[in-house]
Backbone bond lengths (Angstrom), bond angles and torsions (degrees), N, CA, C in turn:
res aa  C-N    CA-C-N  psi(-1)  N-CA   C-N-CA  omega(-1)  CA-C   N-CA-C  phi
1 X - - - 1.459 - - 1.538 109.36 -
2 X 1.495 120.00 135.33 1.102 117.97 -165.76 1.482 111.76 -80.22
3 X 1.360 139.35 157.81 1.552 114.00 161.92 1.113 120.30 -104.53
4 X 1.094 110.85 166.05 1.900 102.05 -143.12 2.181 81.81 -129.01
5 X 1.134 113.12 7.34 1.675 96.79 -168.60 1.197 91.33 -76.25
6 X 1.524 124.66 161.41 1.883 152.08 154.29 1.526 98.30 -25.41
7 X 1.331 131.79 -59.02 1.625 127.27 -156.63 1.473 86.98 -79.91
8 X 1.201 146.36 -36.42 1.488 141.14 -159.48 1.826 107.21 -39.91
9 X 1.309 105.44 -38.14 0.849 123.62 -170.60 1.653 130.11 -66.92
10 X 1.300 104.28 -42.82 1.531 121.39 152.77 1.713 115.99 -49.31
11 X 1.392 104.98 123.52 1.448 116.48 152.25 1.102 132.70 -92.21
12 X 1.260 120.99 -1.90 1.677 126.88 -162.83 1.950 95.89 -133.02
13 X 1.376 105.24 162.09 1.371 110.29 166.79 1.562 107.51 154.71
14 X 1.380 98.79 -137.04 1.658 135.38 -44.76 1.366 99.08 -25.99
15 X 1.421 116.05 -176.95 1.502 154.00 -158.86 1.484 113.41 -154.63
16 X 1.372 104.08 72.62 2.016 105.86 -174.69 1.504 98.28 -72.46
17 X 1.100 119.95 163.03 1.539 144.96 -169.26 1.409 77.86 -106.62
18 X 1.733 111.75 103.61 1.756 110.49 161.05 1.283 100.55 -65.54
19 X 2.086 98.82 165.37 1.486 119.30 167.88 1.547 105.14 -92.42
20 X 1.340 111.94 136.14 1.380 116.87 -168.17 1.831 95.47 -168.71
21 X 1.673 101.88 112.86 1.392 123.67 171.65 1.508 118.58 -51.83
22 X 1.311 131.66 118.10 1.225 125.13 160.53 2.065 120.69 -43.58
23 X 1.624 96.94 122.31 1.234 116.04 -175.74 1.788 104.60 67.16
24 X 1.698 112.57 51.26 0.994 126.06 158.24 1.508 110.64 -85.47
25 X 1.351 128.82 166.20 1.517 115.61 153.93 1.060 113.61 -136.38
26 X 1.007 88.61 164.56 2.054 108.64 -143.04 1.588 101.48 -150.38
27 X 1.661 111.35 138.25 1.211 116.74 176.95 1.468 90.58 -97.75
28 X 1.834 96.75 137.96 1.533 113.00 171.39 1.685 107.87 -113.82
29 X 1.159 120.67 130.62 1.678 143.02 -164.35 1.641 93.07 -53.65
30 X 1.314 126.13 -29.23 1.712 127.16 -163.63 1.590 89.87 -103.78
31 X 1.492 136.71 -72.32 1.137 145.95 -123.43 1.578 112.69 -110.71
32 X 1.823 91.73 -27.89 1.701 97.36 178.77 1.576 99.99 81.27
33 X 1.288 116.42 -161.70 1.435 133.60 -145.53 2.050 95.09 -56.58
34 X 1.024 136.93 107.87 1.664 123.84 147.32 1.547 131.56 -134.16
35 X 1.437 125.20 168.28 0.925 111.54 -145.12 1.684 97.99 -127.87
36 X 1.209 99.96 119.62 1.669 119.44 -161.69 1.378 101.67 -56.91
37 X 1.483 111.84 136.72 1.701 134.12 178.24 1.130 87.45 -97.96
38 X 0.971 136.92 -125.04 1.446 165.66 135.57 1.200 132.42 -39.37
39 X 1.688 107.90 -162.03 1.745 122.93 167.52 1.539 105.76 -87.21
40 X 1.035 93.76 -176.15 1.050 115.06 166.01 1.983 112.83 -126.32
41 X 1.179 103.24 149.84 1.893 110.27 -169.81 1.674 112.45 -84.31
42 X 1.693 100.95 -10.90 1.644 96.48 -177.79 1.579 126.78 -60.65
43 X 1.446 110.96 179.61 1.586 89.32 -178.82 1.636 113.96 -75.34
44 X 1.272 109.44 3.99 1.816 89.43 164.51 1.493 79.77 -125.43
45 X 1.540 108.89 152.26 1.719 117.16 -168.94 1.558 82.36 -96.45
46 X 1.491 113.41 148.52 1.475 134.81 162.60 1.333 129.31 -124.67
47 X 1.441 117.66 151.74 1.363 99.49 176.59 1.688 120.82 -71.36
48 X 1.198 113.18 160.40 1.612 101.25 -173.53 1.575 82.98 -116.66
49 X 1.562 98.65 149.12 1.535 121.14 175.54 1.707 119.77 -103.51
50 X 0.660 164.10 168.17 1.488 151.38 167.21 1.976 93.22 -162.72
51 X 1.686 79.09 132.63 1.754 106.11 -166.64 1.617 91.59 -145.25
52 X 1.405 116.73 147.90 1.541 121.67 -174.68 1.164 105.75 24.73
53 X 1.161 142.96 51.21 1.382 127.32 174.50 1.805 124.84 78.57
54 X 1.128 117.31 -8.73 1.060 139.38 175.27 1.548 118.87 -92.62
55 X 1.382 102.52 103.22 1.841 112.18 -165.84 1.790 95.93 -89.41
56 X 1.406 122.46 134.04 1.304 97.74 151.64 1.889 95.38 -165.85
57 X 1.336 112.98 175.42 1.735 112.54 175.57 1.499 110.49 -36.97
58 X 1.499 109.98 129.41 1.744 99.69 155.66 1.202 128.98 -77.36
59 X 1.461 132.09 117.39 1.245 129.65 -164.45 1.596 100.77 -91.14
60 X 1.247 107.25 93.65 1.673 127.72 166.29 1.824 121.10 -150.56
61 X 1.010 83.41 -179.47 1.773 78.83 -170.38 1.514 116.80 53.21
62 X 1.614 102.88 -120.73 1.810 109.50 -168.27 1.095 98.59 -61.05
63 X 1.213 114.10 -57.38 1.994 113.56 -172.14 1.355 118.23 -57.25
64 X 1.204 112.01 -47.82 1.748 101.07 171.52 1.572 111.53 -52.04
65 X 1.296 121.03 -38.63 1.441 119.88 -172.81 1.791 110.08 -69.52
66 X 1.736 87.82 -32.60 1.817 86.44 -177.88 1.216 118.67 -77.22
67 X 2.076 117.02 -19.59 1.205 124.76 166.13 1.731 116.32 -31.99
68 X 1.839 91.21 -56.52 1.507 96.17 -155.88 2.119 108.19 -90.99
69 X 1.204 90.80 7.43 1.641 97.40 167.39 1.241 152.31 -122.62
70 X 1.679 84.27 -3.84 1.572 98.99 -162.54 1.852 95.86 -115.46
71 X 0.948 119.76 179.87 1.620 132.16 164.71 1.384 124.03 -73.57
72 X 1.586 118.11 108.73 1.545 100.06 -173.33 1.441 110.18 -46.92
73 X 1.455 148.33 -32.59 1.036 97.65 -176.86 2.177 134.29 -110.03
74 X 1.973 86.86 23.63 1.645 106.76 150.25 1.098 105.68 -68.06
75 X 1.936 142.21 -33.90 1.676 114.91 179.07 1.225 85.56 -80.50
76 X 1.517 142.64 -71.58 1.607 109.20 -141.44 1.132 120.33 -57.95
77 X 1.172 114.43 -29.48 2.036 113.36 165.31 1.177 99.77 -49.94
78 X 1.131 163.46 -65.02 1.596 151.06 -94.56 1.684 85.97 -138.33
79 X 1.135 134.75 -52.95 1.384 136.94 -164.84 1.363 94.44 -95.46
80 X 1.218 149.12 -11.91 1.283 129.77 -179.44 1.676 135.61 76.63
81 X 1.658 94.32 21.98 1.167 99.81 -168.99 1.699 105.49 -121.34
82 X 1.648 126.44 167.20 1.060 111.28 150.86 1.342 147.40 -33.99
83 X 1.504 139.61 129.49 1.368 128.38 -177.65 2.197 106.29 -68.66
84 X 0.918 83.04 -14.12 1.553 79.44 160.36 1.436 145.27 -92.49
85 X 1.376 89.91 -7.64 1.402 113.25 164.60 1.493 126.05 -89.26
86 X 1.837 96.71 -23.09 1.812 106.97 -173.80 1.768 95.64 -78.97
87 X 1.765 104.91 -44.60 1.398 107.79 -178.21 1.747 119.62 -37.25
88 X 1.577 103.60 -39.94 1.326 115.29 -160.61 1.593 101.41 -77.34
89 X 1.142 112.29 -40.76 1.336 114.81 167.69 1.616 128.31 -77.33
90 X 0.930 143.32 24.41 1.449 167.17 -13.21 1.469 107.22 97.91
91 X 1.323 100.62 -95.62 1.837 110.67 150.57 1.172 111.27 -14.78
92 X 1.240 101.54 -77.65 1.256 101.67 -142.62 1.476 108.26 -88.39
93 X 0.938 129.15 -3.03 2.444 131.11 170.90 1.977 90.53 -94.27
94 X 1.319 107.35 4.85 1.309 82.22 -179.42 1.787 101.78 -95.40
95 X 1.365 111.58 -33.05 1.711 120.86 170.39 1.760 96.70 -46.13
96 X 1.027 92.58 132.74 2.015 101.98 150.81 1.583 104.19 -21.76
97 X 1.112 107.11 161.55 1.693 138.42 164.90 1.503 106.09 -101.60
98 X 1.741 104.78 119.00 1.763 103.55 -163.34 1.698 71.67 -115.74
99 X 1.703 110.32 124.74 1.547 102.04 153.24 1.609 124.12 -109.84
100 X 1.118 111.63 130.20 1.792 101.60 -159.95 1.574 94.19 -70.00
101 X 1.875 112.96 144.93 1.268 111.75 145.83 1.274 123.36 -33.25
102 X 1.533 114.26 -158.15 1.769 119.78 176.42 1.390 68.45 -160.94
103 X 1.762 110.46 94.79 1.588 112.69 155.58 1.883 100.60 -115.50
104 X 0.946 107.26 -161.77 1.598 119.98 172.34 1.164 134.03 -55.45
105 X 1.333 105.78 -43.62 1.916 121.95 161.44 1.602 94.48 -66.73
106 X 1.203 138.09 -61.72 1.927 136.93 -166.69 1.529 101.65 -109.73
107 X 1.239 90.88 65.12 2.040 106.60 153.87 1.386 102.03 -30.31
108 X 1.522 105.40 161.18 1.950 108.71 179.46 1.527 92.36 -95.53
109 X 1.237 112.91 159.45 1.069 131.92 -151.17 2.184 111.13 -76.59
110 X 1.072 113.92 77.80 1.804 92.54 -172.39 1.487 125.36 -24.71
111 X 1.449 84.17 149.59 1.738 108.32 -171.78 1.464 103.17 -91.86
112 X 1.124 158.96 138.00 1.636 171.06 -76.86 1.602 101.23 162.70
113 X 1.175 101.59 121.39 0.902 125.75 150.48 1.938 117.21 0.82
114 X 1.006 92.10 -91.06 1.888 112.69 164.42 0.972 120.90 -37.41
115 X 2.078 115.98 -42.11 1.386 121.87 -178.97 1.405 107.40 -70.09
116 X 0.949 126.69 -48.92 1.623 140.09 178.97 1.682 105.55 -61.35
117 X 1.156 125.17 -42.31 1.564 109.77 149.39 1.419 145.78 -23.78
118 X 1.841 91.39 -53.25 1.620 135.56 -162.00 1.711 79.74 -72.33
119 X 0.884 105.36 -40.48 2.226 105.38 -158.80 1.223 81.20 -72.77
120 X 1.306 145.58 -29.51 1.352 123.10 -141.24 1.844 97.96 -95.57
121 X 0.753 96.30 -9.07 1.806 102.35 -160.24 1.646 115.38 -134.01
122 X 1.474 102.62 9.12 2.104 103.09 -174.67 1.781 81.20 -133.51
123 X 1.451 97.47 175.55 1.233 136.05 160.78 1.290 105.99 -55.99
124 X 1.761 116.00 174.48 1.473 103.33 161.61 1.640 107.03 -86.61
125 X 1.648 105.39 -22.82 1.165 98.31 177.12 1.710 131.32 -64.83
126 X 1.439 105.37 -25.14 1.355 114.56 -179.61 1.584 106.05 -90.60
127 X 1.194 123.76 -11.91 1.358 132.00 168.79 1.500 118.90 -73.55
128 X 1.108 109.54 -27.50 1.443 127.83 -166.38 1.770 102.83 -80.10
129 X 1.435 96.75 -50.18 1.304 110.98 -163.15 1.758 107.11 -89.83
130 X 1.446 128.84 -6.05 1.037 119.00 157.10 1.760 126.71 -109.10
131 X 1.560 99.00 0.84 1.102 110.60 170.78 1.653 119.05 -82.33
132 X 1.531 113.55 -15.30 1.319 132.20 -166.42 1.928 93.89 65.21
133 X 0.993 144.36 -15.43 1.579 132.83 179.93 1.564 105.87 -76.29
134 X 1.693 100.37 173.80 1.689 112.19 -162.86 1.917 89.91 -90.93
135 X 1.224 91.70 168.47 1.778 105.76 170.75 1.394 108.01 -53.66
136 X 1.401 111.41 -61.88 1.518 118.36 -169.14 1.331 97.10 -30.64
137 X 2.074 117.45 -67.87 1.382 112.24 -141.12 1.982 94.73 -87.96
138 X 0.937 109.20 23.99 1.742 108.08 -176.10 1.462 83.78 -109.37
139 X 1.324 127.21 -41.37 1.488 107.65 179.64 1.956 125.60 -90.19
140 X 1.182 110.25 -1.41 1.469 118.51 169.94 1.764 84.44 -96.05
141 X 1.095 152.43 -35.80 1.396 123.12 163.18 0.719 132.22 -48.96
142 X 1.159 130.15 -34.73 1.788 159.68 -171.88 1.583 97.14 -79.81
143 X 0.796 127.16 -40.03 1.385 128.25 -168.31 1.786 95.95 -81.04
144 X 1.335 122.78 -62.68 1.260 133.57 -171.83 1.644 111.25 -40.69
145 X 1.598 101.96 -55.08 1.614 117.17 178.36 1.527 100.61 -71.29
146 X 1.465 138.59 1.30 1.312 114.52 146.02 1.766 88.99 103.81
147 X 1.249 127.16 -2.68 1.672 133.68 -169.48 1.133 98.80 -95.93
148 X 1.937 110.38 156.69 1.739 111.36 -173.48 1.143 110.85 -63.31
149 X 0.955 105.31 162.82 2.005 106.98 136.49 0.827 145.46 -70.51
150 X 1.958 112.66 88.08 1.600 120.50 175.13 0.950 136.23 -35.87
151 X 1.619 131.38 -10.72 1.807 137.47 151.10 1.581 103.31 -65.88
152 X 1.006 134.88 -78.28 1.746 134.47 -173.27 1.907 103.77 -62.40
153 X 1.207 113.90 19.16 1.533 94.69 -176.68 1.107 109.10 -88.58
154 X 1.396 109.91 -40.20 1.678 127.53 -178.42 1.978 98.98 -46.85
155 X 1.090 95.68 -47.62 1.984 105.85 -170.49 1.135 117.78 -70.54
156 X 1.114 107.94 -26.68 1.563 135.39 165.47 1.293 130.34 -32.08
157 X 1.762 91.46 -76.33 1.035 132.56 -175.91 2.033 107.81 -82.58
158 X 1.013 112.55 -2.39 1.576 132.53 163.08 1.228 123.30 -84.22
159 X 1.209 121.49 -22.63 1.559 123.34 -148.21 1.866 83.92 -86.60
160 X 1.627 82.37 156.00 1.427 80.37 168.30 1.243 137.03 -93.43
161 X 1.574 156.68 155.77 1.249 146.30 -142.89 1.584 106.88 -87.06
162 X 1.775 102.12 153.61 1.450 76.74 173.99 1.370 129.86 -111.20
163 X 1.366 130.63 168.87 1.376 111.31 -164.60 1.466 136.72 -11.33
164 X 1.259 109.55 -67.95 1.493 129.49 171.27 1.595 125.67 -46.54
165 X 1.657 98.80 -35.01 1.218 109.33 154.76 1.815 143.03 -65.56
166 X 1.518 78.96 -29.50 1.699 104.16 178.16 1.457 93.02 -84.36
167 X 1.291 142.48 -60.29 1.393 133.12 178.69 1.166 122.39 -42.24
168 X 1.532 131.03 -37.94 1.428 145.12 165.89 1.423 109.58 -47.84
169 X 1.630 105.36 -72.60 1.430 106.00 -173.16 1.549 118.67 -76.56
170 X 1.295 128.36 1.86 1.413 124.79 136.04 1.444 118.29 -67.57
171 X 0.777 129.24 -51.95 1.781 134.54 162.87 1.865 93.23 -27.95
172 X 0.853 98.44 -96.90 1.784 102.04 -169.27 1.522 115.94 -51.49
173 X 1.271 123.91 0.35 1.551 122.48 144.81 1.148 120.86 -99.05
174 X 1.299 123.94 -14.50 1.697 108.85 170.13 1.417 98.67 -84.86
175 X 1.430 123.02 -36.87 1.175 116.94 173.84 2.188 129.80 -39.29
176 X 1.684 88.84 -60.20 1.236 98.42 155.43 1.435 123.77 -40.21
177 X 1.071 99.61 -75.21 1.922 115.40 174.44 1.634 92.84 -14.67
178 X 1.724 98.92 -71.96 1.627 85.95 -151.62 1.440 117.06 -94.96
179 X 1.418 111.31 16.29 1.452 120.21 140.76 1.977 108.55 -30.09
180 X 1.727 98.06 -84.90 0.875 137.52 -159.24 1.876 116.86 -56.36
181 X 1.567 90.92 -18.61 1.447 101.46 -176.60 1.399 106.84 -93.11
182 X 1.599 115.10 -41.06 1.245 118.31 169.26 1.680 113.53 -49.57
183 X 1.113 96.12 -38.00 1.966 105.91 -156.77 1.423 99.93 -74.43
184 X 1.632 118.25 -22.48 1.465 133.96 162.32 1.559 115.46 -84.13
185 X 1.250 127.49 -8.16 1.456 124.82 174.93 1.672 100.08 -104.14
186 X 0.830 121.85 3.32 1.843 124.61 -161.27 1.519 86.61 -104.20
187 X 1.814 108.49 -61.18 1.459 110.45 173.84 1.430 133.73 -45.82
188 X 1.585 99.44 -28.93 1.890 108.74 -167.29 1.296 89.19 -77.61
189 X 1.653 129.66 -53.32 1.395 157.32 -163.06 1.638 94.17 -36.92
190 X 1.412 115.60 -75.92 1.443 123.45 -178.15 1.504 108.26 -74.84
191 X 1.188 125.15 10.64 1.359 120.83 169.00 1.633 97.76 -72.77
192 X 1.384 92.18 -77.85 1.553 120.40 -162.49 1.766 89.39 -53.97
193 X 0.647 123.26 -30.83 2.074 124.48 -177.27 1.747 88.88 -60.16
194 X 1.131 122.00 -89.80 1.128 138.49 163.65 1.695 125.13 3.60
195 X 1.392 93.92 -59.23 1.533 123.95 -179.98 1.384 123.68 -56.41
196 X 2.108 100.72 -51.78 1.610 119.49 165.71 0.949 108.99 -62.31
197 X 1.714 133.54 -33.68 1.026 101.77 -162.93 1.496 119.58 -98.31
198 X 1.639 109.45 -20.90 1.407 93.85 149.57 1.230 141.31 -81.04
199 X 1.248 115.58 25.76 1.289 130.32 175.43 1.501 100.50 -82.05
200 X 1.697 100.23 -64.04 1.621 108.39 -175.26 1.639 113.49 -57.79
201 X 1.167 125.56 -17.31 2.045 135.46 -179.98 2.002 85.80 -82.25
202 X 0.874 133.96 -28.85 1.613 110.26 -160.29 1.317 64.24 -102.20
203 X 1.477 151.57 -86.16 1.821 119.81 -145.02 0.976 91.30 -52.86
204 X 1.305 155.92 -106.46 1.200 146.52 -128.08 1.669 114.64 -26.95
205 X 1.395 101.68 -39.56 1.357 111.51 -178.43 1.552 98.65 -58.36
206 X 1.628 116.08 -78.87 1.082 139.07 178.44 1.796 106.62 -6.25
207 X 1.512 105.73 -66.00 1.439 119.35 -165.52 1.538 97.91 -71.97
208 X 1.217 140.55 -43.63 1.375 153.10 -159.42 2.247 81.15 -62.38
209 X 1.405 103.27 -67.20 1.451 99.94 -167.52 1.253 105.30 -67.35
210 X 1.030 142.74 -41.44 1.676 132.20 -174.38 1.495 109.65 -63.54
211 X 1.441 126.50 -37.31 1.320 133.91 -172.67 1.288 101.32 -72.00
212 X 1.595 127.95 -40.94 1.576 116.11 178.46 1.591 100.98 -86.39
């Protein structure tokens, strides 16, 4: 039996559904610079880009790759779009890749609110990749907002402590310790309390029956 689903159609892949923040921006291979709405509803979900008013898939990552391998009309099955739309994009990943400088006429692109969040709490690598921007400019952001440097953090966070530090955090484990030893001598304490005294209730018993 043949299978008749949208992906059947693809020979190449997989095709992961990247992570990509609403009102991230992201260069798209057809459209150039846009700024992610949403998904998309096809059977593989995509990010959607919207430029002049014009919403549609960003053709980057899997899809750009499936652009240039697959059959226009295995993407429009799979992406959910017209085969005249996959054609056009087709066209167009087959021209060179023009990337604009960032001179005076093409300012770099502002950082959002949200994006500057995103730095505060990812990697540069996971920053990079949901911001759609390069390392470089995720780490001169990082620098600007006054945050470490996610390359030396890892090394950082290796080094070994220094004296004063090592004296401290021995302090708060012997400390612990003798939390813990007490809280175990308190326990033995009312054990053995416990123990005499039912020790002393069964003689009592003991003597009570031998005497009658």
């Amino acid at each position: 039996m043949t299978d008749k689903s949208p992906l059947s159609q693809l020979r190449f892949g997989p095709y992961v559904t990247p992570v990509c923040v609403v009102e991230a921006v992201v260069e798209c291979e057809v459209r150039g610079m846009v700024t992610v709405v949403g998904l998309s509803k096809g059977p593989i979900a995509w990010p959607l880009g919207e430029r002049d008013g014009r919403v549609e898939p960003v053709v980057f990552k899997g899809l750009a790759r499936a652009v240039r391998q697959e059959t226009s009309a295995a993407v429009a099955a799979a992406w959910g779009v017209k085969q005249e739309t996959a054609e056009a994009w087709q066209i167009a990943c087959r021209r060179p890749r023009l990337r604009r400088k960032q001179t005076l006429s093409s300012p770099p692109i502002p950082w959002k609110k949200a994006e500057d969040e995103l730095l505060a709490r990812s990697s540069l690598a996971e920053a990079a990749r949901l911001t759609g921007r390069t390392l470089t400019a995720v780490r001169k952001r990082r620098r600007i907002l006054g945050l470490p440097d996610g390359r030396v953090a890892a090394v950082r966070a290796a080094k070994v402590e220094t004296l004063e530090q090592q004296v401290a955090l021995a302090r708060l484990r012997l400390r612990a310790s003798m939390e813990k030893l007490l809280t175990s001598h308190a326990v033995i304490s009312e054990t053995c309390r416990m123990a005499k005294h039912k020790l002393a209730y069964w003689k009592s018993i003991e003597s009570r029956q031998s005497a009658g």
